[in-house]
C-alpha positions as CSV (number, residue, x, y, z in Angstrom):
1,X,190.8,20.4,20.4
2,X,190.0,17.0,19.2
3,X,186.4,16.6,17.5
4,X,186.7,12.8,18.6
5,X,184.2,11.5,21.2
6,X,186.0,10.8,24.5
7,X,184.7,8.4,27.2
8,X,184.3,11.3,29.8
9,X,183.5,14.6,28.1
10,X,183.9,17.8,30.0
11,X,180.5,18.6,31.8
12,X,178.3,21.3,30.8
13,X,178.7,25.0,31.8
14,X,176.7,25.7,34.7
15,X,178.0,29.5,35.0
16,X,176.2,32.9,34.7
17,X,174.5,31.8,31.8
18,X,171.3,31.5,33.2
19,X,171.5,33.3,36.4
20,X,168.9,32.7,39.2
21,X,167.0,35.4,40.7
22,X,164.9,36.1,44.1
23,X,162.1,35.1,41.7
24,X,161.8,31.3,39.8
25,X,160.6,31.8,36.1
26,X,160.5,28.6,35.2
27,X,160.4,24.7,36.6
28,X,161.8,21.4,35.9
29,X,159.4,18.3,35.0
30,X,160.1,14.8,34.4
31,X,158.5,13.6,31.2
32,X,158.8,10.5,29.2
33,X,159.5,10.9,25.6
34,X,159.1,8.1,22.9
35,X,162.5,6.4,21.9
36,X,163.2,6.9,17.9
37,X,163.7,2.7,18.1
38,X,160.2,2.5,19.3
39,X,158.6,4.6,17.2
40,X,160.2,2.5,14.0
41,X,159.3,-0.6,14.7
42,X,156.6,-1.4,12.7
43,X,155.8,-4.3,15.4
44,X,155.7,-1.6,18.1
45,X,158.0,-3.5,20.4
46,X,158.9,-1.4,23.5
47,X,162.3,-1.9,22.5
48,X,163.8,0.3,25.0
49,X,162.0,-1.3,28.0
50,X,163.5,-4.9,27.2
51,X,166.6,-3.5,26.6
52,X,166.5,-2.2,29.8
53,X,165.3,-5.8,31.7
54,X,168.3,-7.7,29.6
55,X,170.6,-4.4,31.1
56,X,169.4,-6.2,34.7
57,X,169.8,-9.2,33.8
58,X,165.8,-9.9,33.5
59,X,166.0,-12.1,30.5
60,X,162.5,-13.9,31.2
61,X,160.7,-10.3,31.9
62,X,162.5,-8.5,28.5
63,X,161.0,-11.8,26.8
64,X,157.3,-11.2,28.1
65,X,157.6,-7.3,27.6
66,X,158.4,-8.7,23.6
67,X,155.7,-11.1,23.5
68,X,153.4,-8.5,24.6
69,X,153.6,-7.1,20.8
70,X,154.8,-9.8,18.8
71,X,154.9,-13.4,19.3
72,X,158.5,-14.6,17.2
73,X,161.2,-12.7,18.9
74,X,163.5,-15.6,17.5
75,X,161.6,-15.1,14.2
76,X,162.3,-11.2,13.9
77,X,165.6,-11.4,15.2
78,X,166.8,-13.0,12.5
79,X,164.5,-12.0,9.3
80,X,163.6,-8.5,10.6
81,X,165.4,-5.8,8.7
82,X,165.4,-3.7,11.5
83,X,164.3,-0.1,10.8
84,X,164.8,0.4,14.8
85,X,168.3,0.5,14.4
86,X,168.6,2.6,11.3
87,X,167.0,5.2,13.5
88,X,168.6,4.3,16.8
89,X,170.4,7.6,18.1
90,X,173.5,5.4,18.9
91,X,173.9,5.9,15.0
92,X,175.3,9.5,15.5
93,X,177.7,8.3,17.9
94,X,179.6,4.9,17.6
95,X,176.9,2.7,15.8
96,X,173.3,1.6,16.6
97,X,172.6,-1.2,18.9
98,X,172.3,-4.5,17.5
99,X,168.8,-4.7,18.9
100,X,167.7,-7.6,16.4
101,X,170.5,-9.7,18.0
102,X,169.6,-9.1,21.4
103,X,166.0,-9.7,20.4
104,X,167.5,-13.2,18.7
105,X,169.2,-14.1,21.8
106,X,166.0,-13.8,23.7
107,X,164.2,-15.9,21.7
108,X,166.1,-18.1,21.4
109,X,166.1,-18.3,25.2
110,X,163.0,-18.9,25.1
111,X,162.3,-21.5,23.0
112,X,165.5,-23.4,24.8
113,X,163.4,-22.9,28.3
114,X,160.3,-23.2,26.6
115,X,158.7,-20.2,28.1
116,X,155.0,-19.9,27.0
117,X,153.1,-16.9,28.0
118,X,150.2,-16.4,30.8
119,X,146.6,-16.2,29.7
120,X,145.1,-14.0,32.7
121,X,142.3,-13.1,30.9
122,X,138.4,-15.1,30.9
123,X,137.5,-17.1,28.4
124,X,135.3,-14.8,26.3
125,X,133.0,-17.3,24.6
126,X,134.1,-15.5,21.3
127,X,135.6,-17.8,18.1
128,X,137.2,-16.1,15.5
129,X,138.5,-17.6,12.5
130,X,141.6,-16.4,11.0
131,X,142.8,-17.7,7.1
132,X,146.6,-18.2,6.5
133,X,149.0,-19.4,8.8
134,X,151.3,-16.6,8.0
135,X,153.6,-14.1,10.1
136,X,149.9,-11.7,10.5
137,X,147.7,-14.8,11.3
138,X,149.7,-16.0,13.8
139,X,150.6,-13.1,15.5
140,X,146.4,-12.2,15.4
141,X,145.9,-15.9,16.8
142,X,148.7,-15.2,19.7
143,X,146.7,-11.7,20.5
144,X,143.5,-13.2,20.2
145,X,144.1,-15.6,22.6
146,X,146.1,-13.7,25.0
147,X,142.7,-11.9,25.2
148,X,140.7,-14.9,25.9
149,X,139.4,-15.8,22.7
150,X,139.1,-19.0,21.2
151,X,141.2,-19.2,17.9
152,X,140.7,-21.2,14.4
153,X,143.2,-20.9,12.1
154,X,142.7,-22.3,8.4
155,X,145.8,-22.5,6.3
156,X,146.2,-24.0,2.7
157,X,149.5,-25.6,2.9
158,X,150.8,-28.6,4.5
159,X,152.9,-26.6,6.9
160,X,152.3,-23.1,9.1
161,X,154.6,-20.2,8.1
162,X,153.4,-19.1,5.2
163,X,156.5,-17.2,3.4
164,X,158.5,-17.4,6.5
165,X,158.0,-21.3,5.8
166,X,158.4,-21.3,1.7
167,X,160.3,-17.7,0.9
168,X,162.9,-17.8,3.6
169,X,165.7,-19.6,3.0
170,X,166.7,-22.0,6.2
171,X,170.3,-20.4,6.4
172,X,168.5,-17.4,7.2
173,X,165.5,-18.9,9.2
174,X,166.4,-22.5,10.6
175,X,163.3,-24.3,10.5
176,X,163.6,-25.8,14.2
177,X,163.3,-22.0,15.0
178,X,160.2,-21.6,13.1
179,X,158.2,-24.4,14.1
180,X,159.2,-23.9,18.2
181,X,157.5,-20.7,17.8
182,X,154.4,-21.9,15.9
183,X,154.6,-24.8,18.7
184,X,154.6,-21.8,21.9
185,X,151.4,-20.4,20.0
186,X,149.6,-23.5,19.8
187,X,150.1,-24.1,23.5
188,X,148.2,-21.1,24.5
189,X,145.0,-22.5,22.4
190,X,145.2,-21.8,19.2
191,X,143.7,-24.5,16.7
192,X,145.3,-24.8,13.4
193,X,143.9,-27.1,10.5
194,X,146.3,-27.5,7.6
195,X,145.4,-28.2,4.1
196,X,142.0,-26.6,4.1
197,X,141.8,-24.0,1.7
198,X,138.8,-21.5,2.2
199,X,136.5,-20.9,-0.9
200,X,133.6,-19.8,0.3
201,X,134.0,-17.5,3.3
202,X,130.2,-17.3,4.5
203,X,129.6,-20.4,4.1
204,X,133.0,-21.3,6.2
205,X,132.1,-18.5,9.0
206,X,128.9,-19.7,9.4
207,X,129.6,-23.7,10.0
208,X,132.0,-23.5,12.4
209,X,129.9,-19.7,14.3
210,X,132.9,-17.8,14.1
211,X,131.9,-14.6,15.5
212,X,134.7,-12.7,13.8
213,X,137.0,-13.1,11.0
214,X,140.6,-11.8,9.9
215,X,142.3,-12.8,6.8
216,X,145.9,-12.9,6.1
217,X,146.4,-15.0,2.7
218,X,149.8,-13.7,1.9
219,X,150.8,-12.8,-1.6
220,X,152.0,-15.8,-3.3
221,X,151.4,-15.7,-6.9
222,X,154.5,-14.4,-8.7
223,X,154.3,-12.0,-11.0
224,X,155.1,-12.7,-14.7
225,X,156.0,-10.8,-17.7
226,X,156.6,-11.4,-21.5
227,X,160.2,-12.3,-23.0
228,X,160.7,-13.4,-26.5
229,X,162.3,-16.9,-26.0
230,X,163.4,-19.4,-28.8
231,X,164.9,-22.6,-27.2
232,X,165.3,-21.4,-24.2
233,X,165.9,-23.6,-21.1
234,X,163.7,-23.4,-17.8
235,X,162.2,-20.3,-17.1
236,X,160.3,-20.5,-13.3
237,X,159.4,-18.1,-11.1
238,X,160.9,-17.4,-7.4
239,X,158.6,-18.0,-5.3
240,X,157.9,-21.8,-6.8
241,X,161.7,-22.6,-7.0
242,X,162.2,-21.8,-3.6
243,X,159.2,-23.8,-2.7
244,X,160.0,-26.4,-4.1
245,X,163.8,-26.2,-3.0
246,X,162.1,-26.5,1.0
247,X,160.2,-29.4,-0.1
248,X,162.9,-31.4,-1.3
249,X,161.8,-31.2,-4.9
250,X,164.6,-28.7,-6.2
251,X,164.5,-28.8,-9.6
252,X,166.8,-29.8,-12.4
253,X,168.9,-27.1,-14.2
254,X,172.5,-26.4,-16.0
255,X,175.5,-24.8,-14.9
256,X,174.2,-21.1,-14.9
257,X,171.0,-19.5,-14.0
258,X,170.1,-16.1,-14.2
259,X,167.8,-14.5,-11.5
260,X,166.0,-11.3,-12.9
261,X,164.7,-9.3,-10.1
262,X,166.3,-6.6,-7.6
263,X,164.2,-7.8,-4.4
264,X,165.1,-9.3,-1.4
265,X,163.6,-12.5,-2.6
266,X,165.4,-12.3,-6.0
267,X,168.8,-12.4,-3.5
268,X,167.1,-15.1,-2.1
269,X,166.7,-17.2,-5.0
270,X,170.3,-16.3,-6.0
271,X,171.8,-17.7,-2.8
272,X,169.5,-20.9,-2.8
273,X,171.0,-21.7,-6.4
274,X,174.8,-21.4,-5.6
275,X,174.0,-23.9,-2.7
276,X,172.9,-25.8,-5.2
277,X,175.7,-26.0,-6.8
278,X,174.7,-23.5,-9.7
279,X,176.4,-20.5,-11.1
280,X,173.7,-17.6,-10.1
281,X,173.5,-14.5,-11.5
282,X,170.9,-11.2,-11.2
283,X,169.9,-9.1,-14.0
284,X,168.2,-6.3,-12.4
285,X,167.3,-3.1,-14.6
286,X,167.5,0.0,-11.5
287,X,171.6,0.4,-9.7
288,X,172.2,-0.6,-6.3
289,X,171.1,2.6,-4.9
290,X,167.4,2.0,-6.3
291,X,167.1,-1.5,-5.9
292,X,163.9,-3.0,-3.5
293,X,166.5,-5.3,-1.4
294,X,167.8,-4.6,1.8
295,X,171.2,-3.4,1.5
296,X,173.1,-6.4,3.8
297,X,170.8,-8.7,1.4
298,X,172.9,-7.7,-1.5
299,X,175.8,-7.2,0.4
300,X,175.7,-11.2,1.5
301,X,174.8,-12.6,-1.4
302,X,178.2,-10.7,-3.4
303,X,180.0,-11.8,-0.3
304,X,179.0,-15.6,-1.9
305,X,179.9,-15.0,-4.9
306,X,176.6,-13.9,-6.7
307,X,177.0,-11.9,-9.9
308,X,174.8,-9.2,-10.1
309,X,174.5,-7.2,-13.3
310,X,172.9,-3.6,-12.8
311,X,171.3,-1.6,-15.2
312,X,170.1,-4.2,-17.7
313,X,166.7,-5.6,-18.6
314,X,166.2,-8.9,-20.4
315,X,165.2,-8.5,-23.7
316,X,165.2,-11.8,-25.8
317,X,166.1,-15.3,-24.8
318,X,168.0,-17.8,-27.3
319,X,168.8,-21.1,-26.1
320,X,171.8,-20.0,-23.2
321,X,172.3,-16.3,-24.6
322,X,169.8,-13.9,-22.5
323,X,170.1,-10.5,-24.7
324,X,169.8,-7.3,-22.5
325,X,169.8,-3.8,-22.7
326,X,171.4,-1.4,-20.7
327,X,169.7,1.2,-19.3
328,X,170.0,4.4,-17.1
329,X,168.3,6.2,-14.2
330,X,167.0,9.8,-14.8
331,X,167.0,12.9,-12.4
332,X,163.7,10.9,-10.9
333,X,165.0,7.3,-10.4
334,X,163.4,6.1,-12.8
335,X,165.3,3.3,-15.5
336,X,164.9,4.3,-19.1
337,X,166.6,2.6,-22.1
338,X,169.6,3.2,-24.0
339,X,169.3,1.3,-27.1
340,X,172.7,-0.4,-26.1
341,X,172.4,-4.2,-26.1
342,X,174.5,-6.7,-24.5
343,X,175.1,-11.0,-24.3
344,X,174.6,-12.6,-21.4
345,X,175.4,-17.0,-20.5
346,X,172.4,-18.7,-19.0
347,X,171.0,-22.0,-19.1
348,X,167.8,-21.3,-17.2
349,X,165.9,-18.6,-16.1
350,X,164.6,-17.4,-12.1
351,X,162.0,-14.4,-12.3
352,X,161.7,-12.6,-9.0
353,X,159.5,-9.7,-10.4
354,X,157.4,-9.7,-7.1
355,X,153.9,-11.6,-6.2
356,X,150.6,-11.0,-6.0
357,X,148.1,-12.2,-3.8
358,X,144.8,-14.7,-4.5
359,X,141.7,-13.1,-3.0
360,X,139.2,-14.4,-6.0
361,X,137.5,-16.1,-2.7
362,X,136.5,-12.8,-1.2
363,X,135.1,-11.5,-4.7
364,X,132.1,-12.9,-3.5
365,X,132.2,-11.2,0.1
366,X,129.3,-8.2,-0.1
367,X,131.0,-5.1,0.8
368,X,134.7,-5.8,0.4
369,X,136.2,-3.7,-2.3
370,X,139.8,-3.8,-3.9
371,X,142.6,-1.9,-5.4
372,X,143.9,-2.2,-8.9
373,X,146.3,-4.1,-7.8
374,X,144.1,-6.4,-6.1
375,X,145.1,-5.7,-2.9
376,X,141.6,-5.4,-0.2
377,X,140.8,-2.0,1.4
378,X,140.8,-1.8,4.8
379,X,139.9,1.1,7.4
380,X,142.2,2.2,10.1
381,X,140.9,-0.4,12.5
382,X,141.6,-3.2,9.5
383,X,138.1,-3.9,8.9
384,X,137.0,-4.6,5.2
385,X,133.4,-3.3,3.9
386,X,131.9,-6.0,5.2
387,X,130.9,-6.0,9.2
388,X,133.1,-8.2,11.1
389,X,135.7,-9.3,8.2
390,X,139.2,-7.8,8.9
391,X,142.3,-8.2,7.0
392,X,146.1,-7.8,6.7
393,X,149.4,-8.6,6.1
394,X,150.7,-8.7,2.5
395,X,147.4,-9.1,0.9
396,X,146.2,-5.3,2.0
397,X,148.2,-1.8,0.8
398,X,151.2,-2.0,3.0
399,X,155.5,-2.4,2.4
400,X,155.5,-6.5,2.6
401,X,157.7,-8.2,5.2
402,X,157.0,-10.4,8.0
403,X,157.7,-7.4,10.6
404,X,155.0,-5.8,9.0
405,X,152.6,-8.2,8.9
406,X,152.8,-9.0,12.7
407,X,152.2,-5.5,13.0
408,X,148.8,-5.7,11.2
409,X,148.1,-9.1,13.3
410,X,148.4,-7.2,16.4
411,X,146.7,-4.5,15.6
412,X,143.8,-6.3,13.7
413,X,143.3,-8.4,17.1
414,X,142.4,-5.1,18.9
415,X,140.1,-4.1,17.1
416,X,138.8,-7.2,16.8
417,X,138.3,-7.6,20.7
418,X,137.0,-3.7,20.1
419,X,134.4,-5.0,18.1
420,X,133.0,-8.1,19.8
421,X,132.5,-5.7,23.0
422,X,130.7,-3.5,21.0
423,X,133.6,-0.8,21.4
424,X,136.1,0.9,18.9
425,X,139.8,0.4,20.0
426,X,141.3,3.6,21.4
427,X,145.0,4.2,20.9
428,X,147.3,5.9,23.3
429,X,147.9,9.4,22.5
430,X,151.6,9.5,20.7
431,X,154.8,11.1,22.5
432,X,157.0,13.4,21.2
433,X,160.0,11.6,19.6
434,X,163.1,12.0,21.7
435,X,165.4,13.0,18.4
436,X,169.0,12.9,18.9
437,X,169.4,16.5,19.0
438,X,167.3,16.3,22.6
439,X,170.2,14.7,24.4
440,X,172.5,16.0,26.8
441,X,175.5,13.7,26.5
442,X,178.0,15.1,28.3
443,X,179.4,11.7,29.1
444,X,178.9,8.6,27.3
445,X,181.1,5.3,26.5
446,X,182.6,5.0,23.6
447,X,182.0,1.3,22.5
448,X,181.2,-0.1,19.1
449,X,178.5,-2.9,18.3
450,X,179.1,-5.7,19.2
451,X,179.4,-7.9,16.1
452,X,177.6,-11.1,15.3
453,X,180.0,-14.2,13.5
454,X,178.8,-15.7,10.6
455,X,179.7,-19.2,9.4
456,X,183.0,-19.8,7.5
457,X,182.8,-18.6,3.5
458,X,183.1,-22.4,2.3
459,X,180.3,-23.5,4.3
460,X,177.8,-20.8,3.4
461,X,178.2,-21.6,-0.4
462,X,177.4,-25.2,0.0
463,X,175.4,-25.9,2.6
464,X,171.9,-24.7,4.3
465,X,173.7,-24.2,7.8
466,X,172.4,-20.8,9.1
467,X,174.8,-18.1,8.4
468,X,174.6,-15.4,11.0
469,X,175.2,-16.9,14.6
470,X,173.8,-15.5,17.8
471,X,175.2,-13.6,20.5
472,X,175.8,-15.2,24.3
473,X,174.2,-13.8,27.2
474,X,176.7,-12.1,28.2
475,X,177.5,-10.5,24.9
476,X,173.7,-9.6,24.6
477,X,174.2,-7.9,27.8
478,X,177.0,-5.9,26.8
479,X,175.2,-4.7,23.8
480,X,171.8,-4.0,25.9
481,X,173.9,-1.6,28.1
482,X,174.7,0.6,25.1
483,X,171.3,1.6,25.2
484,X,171.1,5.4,25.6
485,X,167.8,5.2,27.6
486,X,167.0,8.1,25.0
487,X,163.9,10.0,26.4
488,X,163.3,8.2,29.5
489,X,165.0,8.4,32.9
490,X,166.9,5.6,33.7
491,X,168.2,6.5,37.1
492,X,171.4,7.9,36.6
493,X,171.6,10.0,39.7
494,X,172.7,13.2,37.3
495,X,170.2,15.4,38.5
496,X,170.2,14.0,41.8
497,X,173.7,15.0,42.1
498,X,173.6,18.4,40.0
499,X,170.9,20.3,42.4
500,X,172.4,22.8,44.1
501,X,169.3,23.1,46.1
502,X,169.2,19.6,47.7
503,X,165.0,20.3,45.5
504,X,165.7,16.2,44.2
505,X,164.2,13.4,45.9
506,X,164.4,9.9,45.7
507,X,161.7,7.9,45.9
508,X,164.1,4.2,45.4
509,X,164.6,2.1,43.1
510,X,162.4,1.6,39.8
511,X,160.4,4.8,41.3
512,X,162.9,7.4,40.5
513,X,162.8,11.1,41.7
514,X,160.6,13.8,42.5
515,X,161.0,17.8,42.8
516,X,160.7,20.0,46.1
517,X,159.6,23.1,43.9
518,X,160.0,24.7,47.3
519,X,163.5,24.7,47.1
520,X,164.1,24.5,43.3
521,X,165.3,27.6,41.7
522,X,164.7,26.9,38.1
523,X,168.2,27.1,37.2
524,X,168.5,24.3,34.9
525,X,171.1,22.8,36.2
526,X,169.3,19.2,36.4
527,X,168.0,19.9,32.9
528,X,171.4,20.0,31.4
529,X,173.0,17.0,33.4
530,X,170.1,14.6,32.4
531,X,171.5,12.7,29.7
532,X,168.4,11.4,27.9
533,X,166.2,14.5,28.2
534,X,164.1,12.7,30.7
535,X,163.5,16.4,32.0
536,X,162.0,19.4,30.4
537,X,161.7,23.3,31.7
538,X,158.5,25.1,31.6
539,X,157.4,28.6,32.8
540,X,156.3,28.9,35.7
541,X,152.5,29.5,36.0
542,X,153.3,32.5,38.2
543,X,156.2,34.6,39.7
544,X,157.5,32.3,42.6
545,X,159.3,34.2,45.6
546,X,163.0,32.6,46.9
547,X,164.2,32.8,49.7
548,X,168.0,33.7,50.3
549,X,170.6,31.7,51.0
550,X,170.7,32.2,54.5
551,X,168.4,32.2,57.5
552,X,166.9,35.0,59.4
553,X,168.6,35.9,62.4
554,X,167.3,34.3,65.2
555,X,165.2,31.8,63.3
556,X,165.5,28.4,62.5
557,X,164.4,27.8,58.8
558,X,163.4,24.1,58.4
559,X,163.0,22.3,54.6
560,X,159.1,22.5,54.0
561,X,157.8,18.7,53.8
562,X,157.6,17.0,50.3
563,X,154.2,18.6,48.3
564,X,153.7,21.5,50.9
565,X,153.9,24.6,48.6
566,X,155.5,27.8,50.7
567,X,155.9,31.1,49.8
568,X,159.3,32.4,51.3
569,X,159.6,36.0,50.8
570,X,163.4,37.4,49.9
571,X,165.9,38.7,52.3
């Protein structure tokens, strides 16, 4: 018999296997589980709700349902390197659901109808001041204000973003994307001055009676690191090149520049240079299976054309000939040296070594207290050491990308809005996560993911154009219905139709079903035809007595009404 998946599998075996008795042992209950896509989002969408409106054709309602835990669904579905699918249960069967596409096409949507969300709440009378304009002050602001605070944000640059703004390429992030979403959070309120660089935080909280604060600087400073160099041509760090590249000052260099770096932002720079017009190439001392970048970051940047030498390290620079060793990973991943040196052909020099972030401005804070790394320590509810100062994003101990920082934004504005009522934020008890191995998928259709185009070869290499395209409606549609509903009943009518009691009600649609424990047996049967183990068994607090399955002569036995518990003794 073929191992293959089929669209219509045979249904389970419902035979002697658990036979029913004059006595029930056990129960059915409907429970909702938490979906593995869920629990990995570091943004903690409720991924599997939206899917669900887009299934119905509710586009506007799976956009609020996102906007409820981050503000840049157009952002994320395009930068995001979305952990959510890596764990999706789809994965076991015919691929995960492209959820960051359907999350793209939403926002999108939204930004093309320009949807802004619905304060409800009261004006509070609270102001809170948040530093940086980033992905984790922005989506703090959006919280903040959907709460009813006012908002101040105070940003350096000349433009909001952060390293969405100056780090991400515009053929991954097109800029009109960017800015319609910074636009939809200024409409609900939010103030944001531009070019004002904070240097003395108590001083700055106290002119403007900010009753709160949260900080999100960013890490911006690249890191740097000493190579012997004798006439050597340009050697500049990432994070300025591509900055400068955004601001329309790219600077001057040969034919061939070398990247060294393994990150996503070393692929970055790579891919920036060949537009260019340059000859990239990335010296990075780890292999591919150890390197910090995303895999499909590598993967796009070889599709271009980007050289990528692994296992070296630069040793020595003279004039165009970049010296490096080769090295090799030990039995802990670790790269050590081999002695063996090798030539490289480079003009000028990228380093992508990773960045640090500036918080000399909070040195002077009482109570906050750093890492070694110069990263701020924060407490669970993102407070610092000093009352009232909160902080996030890159610039506290976390994994750095934007997904993550709107993350700490959201969370940070809870506990903010904890704090000025003089509360601590309670979080929800967790679920148990509804694992693949919890399903009952005796049918399921067999349809891959839908794939997302990408902008013809010759165009990507020269121009800024945005690589991956978007989906249609109806294609983001399709690829919401693939959705497995994993852990959560979605009204299939499986158990509904599987009772051989008639103990199933239901109560219409959007309100699902409810048992007649009267009548149910415990035989499992609904158990094993729900699909996304939207039901569990549990003993029964006490023997229950059945009745048979006939009447009493000369009796009329009528169904008990819904919630009336009978005793019915056996024949």
């Amino acid at each position: 018999m073929s191992q293959q998946p089929a669209d219509l599998t045979r249904p389970p075996d419902l035979g002697s296997k658990r036979p029913t008795t004059h006595t029930r042992v056990q129960r059915p209950l409907y429970l909702d589980l938490l979906p593995p896509c869920n629990n990995a989002c570091p943004a903690g969408e409720d991924i599997q709700t939206w899917l669900a409106h887009v299934t119905a054709g509710r586009n506007r309602e799976a956009w609020e349902t996102i906007l409820k835990d981050n503000p840049m669904p157009a952002v994320h579905g395009r930068v995001c390197y979305h952990p959510c699918e890596s764990n999706c249960n789809r994965t076991q069967l015919d691929g995960p659901i492209s959820i960051h596409a359907v999350e793209r096409f939403l926002g999108d949507l939204g930004l093309a109808e320009g949807w802004t969300p619905t304060i409800t709440a009261k004006p509070t009378g609270k102001r809170i001041l948040i530093i940086g304009a980033g992905p984790s002050g922005l989506s703090c602001a959006h919280h903040l204000a959907l709460m009813g605070h006012a908002v101040e944000i105070h940003e350096a640059g000349p433009i909001a973003g952060g390293m969405m703004h100056f780090g991400i390429p515009s053929y991954r992030l097109p800029r009109d994307v960017l800015d319609g979403e910074i636009a939809r959070i200024e409409r609900m309120g939010v103030k944001i001055v531009l070019n004002h660089k904070v240097e003395d935080l108590v001083a700055e909280k106290q002119q403007g009676n900010f009753d709160a604060v949260f900080v999100a600087v960013g890490a911006h400073i690249s890191k740097k690191t000493e190579i012997p160099a004798r006439d050597a041509g340009k050697i500049l760090d990432a994070v300025s090149f591509l900055k400068d590249v955004e601001m329309g000052n790219a600077p001057k260099m040969g034919r061939r520049v070398a990247i060294y770096g393994g990150g996503n932002t070393a692929m970055d720079a790579a891919r920036v240079a060949m537009r260019l017009g340059h000859e990239p190439m990335i010296i990075y001392r780890r292999d591919r299976a150890h390197m910090p970048a995303h895999e499909f970051e590598a993967d796009e940047a070889l599709e271009e054309g980007v050289k990528i030498h692994w296992l070296r390290t630069i040793k020595s620079i003279d004039q165009s000939v970049v010296t490096v060793e080769v090295m090799e990973i030990d039995d802990k991943g670790r790269p050590r040296p081999t002695g063996q040196l090798e030539t490289l052909e480079a003009n000028d020099l990228i380093l992508a070594l990773g960045q640090d972030t500036d918080t000399a401005f909070l040195r002077k804070v009482p109570g906050v207290a750093f890492r070694d790394d110069g990263t701020v320590i924060v407490s669970e509810q993102m407070m610092t050491g000093s009352p009232g100062l909160f902080a996030g994003g890159d610039m506290v101990p976390s994994e750095r990308t934007v997904t993550i920082g709107v993350g700490h934004g959201k969370k940070a504005a809870r506990n903010i809005d904890a704090y000025l009522r003089g509360e601590s934020y309670a979080k929800h008890g967790k679920k148990d996560i509804a694992n693949f191995d919890k399903l009952h998928l005796w049918f399921y259709t067999n349809v891959e993911q839908r794939p997302q185009a990408h902008v013809e070869m010759h165009r990507r290499r020269t121009s800024f154009a945005e690589v991956v395209q978007g989906l249609t409606e109806k294609e983001a549609g399709f690829e919401a219905k693939r959705c497995l509903s994993c852990g959560n009943c979605f009204e299939c009518d499986g158990c509904y139709g599987a009772c051989p009691e008639d103990a199933i009600i239901k109560l219409g649609v959007g309100k699902r079903y409810q048992y007649n424990y009267d009548l149910c047996t415990g035989c499992a049967v609904c158990f094993e035809q729900c699909p996304c183990h939207a039901i569990t068994m549990i003993p029964e607090p006490g023997p229950v007595s059945l009745r048979c399955g006939r009447e009493p002569p000369g009796r009329s036995w009528q169904r008990p009404a819904v919630g009336v518990k009978r005793r019915i003794s056996a024949c």
